[in-house]
C-alpha positions as CSV (number, residue, x, y, z in Angstrom):
1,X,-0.2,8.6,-18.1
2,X,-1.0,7.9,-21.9
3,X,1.2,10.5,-23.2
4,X,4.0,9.2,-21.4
5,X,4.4,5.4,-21.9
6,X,6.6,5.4,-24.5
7,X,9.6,6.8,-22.7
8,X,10.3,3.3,-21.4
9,X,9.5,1.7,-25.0
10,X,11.8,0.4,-27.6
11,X,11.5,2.3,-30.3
12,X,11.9,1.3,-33.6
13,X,11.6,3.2,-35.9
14,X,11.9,7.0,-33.6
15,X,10.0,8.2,-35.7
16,X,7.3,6.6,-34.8
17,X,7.7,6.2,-31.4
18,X,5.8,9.3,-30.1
19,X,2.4,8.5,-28.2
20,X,-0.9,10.8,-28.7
21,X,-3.5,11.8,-26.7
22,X,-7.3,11.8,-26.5
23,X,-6.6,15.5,-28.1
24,X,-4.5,13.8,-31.0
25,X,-6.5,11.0,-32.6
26,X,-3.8,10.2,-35.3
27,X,-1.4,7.2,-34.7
28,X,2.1,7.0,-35.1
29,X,2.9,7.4,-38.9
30,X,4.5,4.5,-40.9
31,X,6.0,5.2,-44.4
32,X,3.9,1.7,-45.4
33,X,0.4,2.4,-46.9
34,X,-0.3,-0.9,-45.3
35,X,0.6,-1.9,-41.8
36,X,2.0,-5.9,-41.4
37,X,0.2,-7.9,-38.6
38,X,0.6,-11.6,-37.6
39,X,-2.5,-14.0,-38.0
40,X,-1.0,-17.1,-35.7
41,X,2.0,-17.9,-33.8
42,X,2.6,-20.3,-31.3
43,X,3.1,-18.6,-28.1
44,X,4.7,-21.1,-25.9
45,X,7.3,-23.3,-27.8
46,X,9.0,-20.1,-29.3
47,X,7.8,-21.1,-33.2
48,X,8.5,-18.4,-35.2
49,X,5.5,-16.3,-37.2
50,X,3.8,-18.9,-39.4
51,X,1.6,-16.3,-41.8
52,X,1.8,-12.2,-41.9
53,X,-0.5,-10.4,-43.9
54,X,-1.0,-6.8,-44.4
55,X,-4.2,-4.8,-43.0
56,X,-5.3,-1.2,-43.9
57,X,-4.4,1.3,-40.9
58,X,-8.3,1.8,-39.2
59,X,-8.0,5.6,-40.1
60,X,-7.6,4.7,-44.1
61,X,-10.9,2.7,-43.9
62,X,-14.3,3.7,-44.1
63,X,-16.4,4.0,-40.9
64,X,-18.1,1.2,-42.5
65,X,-15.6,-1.3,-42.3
66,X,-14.0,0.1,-39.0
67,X,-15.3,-1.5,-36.4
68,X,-14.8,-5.1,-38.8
69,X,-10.9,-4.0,-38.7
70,X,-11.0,-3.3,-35.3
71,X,-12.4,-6.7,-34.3
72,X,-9.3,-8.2,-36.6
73,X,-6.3,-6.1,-35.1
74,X,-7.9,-6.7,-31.7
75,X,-7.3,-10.6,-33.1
76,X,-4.2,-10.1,-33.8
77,X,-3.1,-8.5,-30.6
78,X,-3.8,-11.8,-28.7
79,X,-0.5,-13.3,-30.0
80,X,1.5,-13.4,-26.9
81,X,5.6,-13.3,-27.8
82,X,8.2,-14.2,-25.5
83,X,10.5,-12.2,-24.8
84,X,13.0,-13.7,-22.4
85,X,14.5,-17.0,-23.7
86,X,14.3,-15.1,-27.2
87,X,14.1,-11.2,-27.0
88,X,15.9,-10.8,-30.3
89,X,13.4,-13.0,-32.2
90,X,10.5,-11.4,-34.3
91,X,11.5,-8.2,-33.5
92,X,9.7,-6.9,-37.0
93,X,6.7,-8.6,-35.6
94,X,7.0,-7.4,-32.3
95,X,6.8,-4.0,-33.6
96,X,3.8,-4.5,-35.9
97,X,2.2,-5.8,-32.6
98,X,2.7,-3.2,-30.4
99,X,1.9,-0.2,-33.8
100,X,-1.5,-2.6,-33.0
101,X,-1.9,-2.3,-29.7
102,X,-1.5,1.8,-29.8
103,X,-4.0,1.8,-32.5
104,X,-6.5,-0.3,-31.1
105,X,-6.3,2.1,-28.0
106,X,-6.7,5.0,-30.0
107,X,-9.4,3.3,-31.6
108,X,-11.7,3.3,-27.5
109,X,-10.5,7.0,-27.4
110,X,-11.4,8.4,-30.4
111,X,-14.7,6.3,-30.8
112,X,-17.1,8.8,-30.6
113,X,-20.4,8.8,-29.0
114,X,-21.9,4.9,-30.1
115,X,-22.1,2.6,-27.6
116,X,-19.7,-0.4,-28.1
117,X,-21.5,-3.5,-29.4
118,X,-21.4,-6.5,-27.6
119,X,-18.9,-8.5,-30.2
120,X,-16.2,-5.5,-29.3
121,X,-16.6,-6.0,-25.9
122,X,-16.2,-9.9,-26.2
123,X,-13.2,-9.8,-28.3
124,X,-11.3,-6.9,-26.2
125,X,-11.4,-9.1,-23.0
126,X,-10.4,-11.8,-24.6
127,X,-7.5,-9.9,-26.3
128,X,-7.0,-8.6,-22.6
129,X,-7.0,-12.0,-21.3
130,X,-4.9,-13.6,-23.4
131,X,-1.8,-10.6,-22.9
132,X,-2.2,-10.3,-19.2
133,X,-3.0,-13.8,-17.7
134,X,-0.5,-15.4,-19.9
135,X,1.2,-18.1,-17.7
136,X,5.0,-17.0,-20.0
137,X,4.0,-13.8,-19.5
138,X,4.2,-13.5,-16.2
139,X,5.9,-17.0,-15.2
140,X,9.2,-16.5,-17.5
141,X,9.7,-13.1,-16.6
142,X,10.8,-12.7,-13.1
143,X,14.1,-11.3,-12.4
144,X,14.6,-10.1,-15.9
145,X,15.2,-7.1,-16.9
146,X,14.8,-6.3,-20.6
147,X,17.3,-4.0,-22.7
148,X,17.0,-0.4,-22.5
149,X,15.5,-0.3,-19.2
150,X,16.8,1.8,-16.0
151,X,18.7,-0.6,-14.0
152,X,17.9,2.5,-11.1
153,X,14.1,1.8,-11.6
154,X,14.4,-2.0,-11.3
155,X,15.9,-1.4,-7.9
156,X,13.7,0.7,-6.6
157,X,10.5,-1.3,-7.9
158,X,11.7,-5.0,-7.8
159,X,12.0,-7.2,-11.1
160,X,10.7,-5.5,-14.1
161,X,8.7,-7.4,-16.7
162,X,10.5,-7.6,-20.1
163,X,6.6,-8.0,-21.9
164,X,6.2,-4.1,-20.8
165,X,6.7,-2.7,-24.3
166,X,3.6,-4.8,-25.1
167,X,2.0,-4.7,-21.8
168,X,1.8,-1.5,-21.0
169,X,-0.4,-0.9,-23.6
170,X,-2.5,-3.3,-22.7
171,X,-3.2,-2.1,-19.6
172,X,-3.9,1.2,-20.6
173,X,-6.4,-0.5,-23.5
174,X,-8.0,-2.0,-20.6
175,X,-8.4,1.1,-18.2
176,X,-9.4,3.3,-21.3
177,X,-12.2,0.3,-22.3
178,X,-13.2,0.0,-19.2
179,X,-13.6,4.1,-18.3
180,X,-15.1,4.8,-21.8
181,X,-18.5,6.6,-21.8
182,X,-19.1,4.5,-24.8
183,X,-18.8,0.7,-22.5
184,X,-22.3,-0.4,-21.3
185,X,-21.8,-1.6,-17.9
186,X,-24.8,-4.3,-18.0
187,X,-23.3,-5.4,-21.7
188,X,-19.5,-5.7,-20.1
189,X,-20.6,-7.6,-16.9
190,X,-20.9,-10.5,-19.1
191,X,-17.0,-10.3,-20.3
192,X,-15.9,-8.5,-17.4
193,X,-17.2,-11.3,-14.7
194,X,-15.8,-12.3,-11.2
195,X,-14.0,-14.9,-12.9
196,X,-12.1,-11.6,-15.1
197,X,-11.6,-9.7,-11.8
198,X,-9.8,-12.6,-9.8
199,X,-7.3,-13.0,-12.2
200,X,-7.0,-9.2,-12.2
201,X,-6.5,-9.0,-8.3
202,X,-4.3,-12.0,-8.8
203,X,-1.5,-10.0,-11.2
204,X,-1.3,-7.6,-8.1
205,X,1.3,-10.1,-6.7
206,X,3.8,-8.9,-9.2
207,X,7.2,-7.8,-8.6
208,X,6.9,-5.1,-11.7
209,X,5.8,-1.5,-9.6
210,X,4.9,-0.4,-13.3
211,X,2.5,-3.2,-13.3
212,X,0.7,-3.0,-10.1
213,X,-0.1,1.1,-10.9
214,X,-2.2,0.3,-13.2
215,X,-3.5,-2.6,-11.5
216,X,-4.5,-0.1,-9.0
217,X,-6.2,2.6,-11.1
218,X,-8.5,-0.2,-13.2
219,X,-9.8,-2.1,-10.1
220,X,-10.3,1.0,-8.9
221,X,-12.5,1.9,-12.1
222,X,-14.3,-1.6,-12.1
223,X,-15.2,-1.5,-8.6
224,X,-16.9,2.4,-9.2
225,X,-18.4,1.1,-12.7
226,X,-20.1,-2.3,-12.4
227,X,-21.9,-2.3,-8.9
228,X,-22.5,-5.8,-9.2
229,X,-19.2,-6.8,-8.3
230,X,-18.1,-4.8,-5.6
231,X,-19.1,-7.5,-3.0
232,X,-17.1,-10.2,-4.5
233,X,-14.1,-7.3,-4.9
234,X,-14.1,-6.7,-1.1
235,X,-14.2,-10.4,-0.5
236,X,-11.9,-11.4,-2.8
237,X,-9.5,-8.8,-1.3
238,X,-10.0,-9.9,1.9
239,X,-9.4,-13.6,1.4
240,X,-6.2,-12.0,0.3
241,X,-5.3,-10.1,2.9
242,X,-6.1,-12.9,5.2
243,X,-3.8,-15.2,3.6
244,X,-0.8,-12.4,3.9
245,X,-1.6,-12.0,7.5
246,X,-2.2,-15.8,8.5
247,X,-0.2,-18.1,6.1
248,X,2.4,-16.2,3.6
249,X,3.3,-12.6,5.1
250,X,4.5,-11.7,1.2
251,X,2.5,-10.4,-1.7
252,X,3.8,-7.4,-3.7
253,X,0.9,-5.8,-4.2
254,X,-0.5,-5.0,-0.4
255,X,0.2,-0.9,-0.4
256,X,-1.8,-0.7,-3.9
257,X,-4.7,-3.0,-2.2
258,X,-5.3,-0.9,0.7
259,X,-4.9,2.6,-1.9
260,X,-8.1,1.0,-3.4
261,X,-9.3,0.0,-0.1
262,X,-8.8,3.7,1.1
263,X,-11.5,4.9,-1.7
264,X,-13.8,1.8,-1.0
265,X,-14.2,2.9,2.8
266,X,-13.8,6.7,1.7
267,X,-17.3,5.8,0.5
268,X,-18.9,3.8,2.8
269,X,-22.3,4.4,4.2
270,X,-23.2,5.3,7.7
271,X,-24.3,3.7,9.8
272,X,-21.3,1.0,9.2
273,X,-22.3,-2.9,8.5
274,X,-21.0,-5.1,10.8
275,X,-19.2,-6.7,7.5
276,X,-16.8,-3.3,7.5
277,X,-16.3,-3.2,11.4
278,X,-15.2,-6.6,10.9
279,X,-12.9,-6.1,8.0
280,X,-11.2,-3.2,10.7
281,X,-10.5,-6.0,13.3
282,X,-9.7,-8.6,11.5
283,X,-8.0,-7.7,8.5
284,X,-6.8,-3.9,9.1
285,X,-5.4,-3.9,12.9
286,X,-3.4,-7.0,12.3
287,X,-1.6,-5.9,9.7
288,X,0.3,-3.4,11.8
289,X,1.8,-6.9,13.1
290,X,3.7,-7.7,9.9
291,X,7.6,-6.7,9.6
292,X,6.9,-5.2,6.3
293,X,4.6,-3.1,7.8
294,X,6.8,0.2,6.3
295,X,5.9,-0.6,2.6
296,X,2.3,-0.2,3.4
297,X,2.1,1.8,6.8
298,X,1.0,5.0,4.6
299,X,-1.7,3.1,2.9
300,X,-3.0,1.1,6.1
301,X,-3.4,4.1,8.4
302,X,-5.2,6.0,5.9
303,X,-7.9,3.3,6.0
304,X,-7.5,2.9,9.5
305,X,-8.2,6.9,10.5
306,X,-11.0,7.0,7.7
307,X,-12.9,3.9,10.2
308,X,-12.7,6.1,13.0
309,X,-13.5,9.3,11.5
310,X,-16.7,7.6,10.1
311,X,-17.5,6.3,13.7
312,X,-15.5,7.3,16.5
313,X,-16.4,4.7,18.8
314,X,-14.0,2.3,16.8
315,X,-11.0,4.3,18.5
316,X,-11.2,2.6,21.7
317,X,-10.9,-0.9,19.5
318,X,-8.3,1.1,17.1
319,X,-6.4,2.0,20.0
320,X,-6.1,-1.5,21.7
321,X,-5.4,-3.3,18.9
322,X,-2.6,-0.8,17.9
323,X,-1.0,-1.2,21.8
324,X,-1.3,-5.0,21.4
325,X,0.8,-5.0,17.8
326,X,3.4,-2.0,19.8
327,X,7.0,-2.7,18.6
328,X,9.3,-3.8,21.3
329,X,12.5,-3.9,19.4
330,X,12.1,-2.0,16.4
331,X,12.6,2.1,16.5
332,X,11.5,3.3,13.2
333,X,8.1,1.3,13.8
334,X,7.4,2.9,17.0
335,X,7.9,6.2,14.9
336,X,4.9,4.9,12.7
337,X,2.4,3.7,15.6
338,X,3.0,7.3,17.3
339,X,2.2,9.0,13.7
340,X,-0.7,6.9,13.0
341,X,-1.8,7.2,17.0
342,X,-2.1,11.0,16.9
343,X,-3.9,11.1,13.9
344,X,-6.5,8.6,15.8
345,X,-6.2,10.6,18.7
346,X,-7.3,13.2,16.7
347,X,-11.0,11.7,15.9
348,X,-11.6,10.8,19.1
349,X,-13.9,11.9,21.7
350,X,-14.3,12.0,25.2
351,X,-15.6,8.8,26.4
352,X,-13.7,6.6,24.0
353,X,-10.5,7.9,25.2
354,X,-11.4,7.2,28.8
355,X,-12.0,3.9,28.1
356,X,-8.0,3.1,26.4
357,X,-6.3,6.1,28.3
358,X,-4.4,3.7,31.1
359,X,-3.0,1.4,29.1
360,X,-2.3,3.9,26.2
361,X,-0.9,6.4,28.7
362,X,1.6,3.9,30.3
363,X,2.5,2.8,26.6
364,X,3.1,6.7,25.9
365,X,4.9,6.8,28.9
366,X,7.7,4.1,27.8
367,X,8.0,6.2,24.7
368,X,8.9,9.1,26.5
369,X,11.7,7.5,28.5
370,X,13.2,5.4,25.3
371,X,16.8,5.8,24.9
372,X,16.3,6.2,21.2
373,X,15.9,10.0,20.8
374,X,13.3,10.1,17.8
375,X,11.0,7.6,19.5
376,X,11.1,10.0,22.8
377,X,10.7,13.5,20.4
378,X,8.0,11.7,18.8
379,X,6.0,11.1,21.8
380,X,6.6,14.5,23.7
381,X,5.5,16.3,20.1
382,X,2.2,14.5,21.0
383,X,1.6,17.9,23.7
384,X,1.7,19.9,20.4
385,X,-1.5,18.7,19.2
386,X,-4.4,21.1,20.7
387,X,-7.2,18.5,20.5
388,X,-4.8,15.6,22.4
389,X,-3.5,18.3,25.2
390,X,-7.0,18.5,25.7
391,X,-8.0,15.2,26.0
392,X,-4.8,14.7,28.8
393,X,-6.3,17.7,30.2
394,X,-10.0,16.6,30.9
395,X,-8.2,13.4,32.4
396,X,-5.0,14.6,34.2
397,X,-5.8,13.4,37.6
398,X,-5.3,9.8,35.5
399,X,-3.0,10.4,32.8
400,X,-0.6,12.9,35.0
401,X,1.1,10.2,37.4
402,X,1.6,7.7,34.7
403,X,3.5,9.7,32.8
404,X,5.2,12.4,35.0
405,X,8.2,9.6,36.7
406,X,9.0,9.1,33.1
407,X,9.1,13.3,32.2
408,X,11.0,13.6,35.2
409,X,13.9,10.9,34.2
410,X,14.2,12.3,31.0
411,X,14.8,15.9,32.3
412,X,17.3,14.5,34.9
413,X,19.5,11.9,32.8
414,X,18.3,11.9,29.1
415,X,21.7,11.7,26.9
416,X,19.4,13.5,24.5
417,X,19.8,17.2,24.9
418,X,16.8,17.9,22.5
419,X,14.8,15.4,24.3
420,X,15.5,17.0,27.6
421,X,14.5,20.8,26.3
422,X,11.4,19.0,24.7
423,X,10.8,17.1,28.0
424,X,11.0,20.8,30.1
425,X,8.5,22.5,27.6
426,X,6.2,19.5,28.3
427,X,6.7,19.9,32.1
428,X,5.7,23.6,32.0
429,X,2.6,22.9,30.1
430,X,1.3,20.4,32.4
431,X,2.2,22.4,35.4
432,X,0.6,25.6,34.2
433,X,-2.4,22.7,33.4
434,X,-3.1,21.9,37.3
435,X,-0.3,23.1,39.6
436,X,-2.1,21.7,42.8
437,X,-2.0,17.9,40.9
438,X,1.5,18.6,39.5
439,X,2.8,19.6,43.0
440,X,1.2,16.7,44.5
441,X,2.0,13.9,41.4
442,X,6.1,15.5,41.8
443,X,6.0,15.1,46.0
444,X,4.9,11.1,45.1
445,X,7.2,10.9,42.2
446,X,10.0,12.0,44.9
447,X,8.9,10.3,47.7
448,X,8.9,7.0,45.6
449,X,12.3,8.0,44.6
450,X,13.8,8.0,47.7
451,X,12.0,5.4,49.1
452,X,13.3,3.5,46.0
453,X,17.1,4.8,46.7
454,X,16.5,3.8,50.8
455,X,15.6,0.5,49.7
456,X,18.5,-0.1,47.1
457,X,20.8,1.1,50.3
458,X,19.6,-1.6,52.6
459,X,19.0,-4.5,50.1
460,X,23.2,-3.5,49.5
461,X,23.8,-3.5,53.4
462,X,22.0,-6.4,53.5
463,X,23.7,-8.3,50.6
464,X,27.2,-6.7,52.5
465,X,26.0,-8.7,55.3
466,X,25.3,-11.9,53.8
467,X,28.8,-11.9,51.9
468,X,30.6,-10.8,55.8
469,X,28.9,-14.3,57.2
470,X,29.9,-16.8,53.9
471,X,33.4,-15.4,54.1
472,X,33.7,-15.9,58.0
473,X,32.2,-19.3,57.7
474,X,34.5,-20.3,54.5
475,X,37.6,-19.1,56.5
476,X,36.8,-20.9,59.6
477,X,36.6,-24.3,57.7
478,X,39.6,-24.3,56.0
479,X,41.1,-23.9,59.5
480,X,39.4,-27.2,60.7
């Protein structure tokens, strides 16, 4: 990721545009023995750069006076510039900032084995803080789209944030402070506090996709590093979540919350608290409810499935909660329940099935009849799957009449050819299954059609009737 963030950066000058790696611990090279850096600006009423004065590059220094320089660039770094309402002003200092920012970076990489002291650790957050929960960072930003940027890639991942150039690096300081061997965790709870991680989980509301990756990939390496905050990181995330489902139903940032989730449940311990099973009915189910359940549907069933692989006797409360949030109207998300139901399927035994297969088999069984061909392939693939043809097979004396009337319409008056060759291959198997059952489930099935067709012919003859006696009685009183 490191090596690659200066694709999307202005560069001035090209030369010194290139990034290193933990492999290369040289910065870019300036023709300058000295590098310029800004002491104080006013970041909010757009004043221009009151003082500049020039600092030795940390590599020309002693390893005396490193970590003294270090402290100074990091500083300097917490001028925040804005760069909407005047993106061609202080470009020079701009530059010198972000030359900063990549050395201060290279700085946590190539630091060696000593632990950072506590000073460094103070002043980095607060350089972090002062860069990421800017209010005109964040605030003046949306729905611009800075020069030099793919208009393609704003697009695809919503506004873009014109601060990226200085950002970016930001971000990466943070994940490479906050993954370094060299960061003592009890040192960096201090700085790094639930106060630090709310604004954190707060940024993952932005509109910038850029933004919200690396959101993702330093939670993630908070929550692994400093134990003591993982319970306020699940509840914070929840109170989140709940809001989404409950009161706002938008927030940008819900497929990279349950990515992190995924991990967090990855690693759960068994037997499950009641606190997680809770989270699974609460939080996880009903967000299958949500219409923007396709930006996160990959994310969500992942956490879902790794609940019931971890405890199969959540399936039966999987199951229900997925038939009560079934889409009525909508196609493509009846494509997603049926994915995300067979993977279920798969991780569950016996007796949970037994206790959800009626109402999931007549749910199935509307599938299979739909008139939208993809929602019927998609349920008749279900027969592929060994361990769920077993499961119908253990119960087919159940499952088998539900479904069969439905089989049987599609393979008499699908418009589907596909669906109806599907529909005959299904047929076989469950015939080859229990031939006796089939037999008897088809004689019912036809017997209920004709009595169904016998019926339709008299309620007609009887309606025939009905219309004979109005129409005598209208014509004999308009010959009174």
């Amino acid at each position: 990721m490191f090596k690659q963030i200066l694709g999307k950066l202005p560069k001035k000058p090209s030369s010194a545009a290139k990034f290193w790696d933990s492999n290369e611990s040289q910065p870019p090279d300036n023709n300058n023995q000295g590098e310029e850096v800004l002491t104080q600006r006013s970041s909010s009423d757009g004043d221009s750069v009151s003082s500049v004065e020039v600092l030795p590059r940390l590599r020309d220094v002693p390893i005396s006076e490193k970590q003294e320089l270090f402290l100074k660039k990091l500083r300097l770094c917490c001028v925040v510039f804005d760069f909407v309402s005047e993106p061609q002003l202080n470009l020079k200092e701009k530059e010198i900032k972000r030359q900063t920012l990549l050395e201060v970076v290279d700085y946590v990489i190539s630091s060696g084995n000593a632990k950072f002291p506590e000073q460094v650790i103070q002043e980095a957050t607060k350089m972090v803080s002062a860069n990421l929960f800017s209010s005109n960072t964040h605030q003046q930003c949306k729905n611009k789209t800075p020069e030099g940027l793919d208009l393609e890639e704003e697009q695809e991942g919503g506004s873009l944030n014109p601060s990226w150039p200085h950002l970016q690096i930001v971000y990466e300081f943070l994940l490479r402070l906050v993954a370094s061997p060299n960061t003592d965790a009890k040192i960096s709870k201090k700085y790094i506090d639930p106060t630090f991680v709310l604004k954190l989980l707060d940024l993952f509301d932005s509109e910038d996709h850029r933004e919200r990756e690396y959101l993702k990939t330093i939670l993630h390496r908070i929550y692994g590093r400093f134990m003591v905050h993982r319970p306020f990181i699940r509840k914070t995330m929840n109170n989140i979540l709940y809001d989404f489902i409950l009161e706002t139903g938008k927030h940008s940032g819900i497929a990279e919350f349950l990515e992190v989730l995924g991990s967090i449940i990855n690693g759960f311990a068994l037997p499950l608290k009641e606190e997680h099973k809770l989270f699974l009915t609460r939080v996880l189910v009903p967000l299958h409810k949500l219409k923007c359940l396709p930006n996160y549907h990959q994310q969500l069933s992942y956490c879902v499935i790794q609940f019931v692989e971890k405890d199969c006797k959540l399936a039966d409360t999987v199951i229900r909660g997925l038939l009560k949030y079934w889409p009525v109207t909508n196609s493509s998300k009846e494509i997603m329940f049926l994915n995300e139901l067979e993977e279920i399927l798969e991780s569950t035994q016996g007796t949970e099935f037994e206790r959800c297969m009626v109402p999931l088999s007549r749910q199935i069984a509307q599938c299979l009849s739909s008139s939208h061909f993809q929602v019927a392939e998609r349920a008749l693939y279900l027969w592929n799957n060994d361990h769920v043809s077993s499961l119908v097979r253990q119960n087919s004396r159940i499952i088998l009449p539900i479904v069969l009337p439905a089989l049987e319409k599609n393979g008499s008056s699908h418009w589907n050819q596909a669906v109806k060759n599907l529909t005959d291959n299904v047929l076989k198997v469950l015939s080859d299954t229990n031939p006796e059952l089939f037999e008897e489930c088809l004689r019912k099935f036809q017997e209920d059609q004709q009595n169904a067709e016998d019926n339709k012919k008299k309620n007609g003859e009887t309606w025939r009737q009905l219309e004979e006696i109005v129409a005598s009685k209208g014509h004999t009183s308009m010959e009174k």
